[in-house]
Residue, then its C-alpha position, 0 to 999 in steps of 0.5 A: x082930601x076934605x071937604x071944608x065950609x069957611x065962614x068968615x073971609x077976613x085976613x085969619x080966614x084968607x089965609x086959612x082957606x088957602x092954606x087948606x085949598x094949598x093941601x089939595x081939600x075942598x074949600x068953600x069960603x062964605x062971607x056976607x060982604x060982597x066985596x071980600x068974596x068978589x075979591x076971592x072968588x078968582x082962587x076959590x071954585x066955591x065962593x058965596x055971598x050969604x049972611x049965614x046967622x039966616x038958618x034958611x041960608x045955611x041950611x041951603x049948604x047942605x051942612x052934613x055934606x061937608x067934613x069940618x065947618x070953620x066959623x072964622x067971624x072975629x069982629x061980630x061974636x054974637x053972629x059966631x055963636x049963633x052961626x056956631x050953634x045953627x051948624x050944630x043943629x043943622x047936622x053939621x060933623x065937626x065945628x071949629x071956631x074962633x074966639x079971642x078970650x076964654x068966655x067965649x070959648x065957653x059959650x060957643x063949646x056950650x053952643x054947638x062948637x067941637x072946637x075952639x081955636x085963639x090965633x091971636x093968643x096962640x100966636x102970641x104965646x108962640x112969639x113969647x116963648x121965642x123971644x124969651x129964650x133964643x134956644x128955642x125955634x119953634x113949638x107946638x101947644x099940645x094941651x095945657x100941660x104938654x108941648x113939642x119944642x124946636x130946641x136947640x142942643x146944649x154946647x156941653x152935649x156936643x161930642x156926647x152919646x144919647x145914651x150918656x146925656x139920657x134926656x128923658x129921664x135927667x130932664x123930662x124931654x122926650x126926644x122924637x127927632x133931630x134936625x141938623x139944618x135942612x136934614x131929620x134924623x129920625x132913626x136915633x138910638x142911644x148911640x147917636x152922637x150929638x153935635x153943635x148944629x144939632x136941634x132937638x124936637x123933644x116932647x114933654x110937659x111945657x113947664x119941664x121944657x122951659x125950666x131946661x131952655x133957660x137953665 
């Protein structure tokens, strides 16, 4: 469990906390528009009104006593970066924030941020990769380079051995595990025998995945 400050209560926000107060952590949402934390204060055992670009105000969060602060602000940037860097000389230990293009990912790294994170581009990509190939189920951006893709298994591989198809060293794909409807094969040695309802999880770089996918 950890314990998580949330600053910023619009839909990402909502969600977010939930899904993270869902996981058995300790969330603590703040949000300067009384109406959105009136709203919520029924899920969240902690929930404050605040205007947090005041260090006054944060500092009286006892910032160093929590895990992982969220900067979750995506309509006032100005207001994310000052929040972003106030955390960072209030102690806090690691600070993930929200932007919506690449220059204000610069300025709120160089401003204190640990992290930064694009839901909506992130969420963009992800549908992209979908549409474009109906192969593809699910996936995963690791880095800029690297990725995990929920892929499914090539018709002509059916009735064959790992062993013989070798993906990893004719395609690039390193195979971590296989889903067969709701069931995981993850124990595969080179004797596993692939069949049509197969889908791979196979890590590897992005561009190699792709080129496969759409072969």
């Amino acid at each position: 469990m950890k314990s998580i400050l949330l600053i910023g209560m619009g839909k990402f926000g909502q969600i977010l906390g939930s899904r993270l107060q869902s996981m058995g952590n300790q969330v603590m949402i703040v949000d300067k528009n009384e109406e959105n934390i009136n709203q919520l204060a029924q899920k969240f055992s902690d929930a404050i009104i605040t205007d947090c670009v005041n260090e006054d105000n944060l500092r009286a969060l006892d910032i160093p006593s929590f895990d992982v602060c969220i900067v979750a602000i995506g309509d006032n940037f100005q207001s994310s970066l000052e929040i972003t860097s106030i955390l960072k000389e209030l102690g806090a230990k690691w600070v993930i924030a929200k932007a919506t293009t690449e220059i204000q990912k610069k300025f709120l790294l160089r401003n204190g941020a640990d992290e930064v994170i694009y839901p909506d581009r992130d969420l963009a990509e992800k549908l992209a990769i979908k549409i474009n190939s109906s192969k593809v189920f699910d996936y995963i951006e690791l880095s800029d380079d690297y990725s995990i893709f929920e892929i499914a298994v090539p018709q002509h591989w059916s009735g064959k051995k790992l062993k013989d198809i070798d993906p990893r060293k004719k395609y690039g794909l390193n195979l971590l595990t296989i889903k067969r409807g709701k069931s995981i094969f993850a124990d595969i040695d080179g004797e596993y025998i692939f069949t049509p309802d197969d889908h791979m999880l196979v890590f590897g770089m992005t561009e190699k995945i792709l080129y496969f996918v759409n072969k």
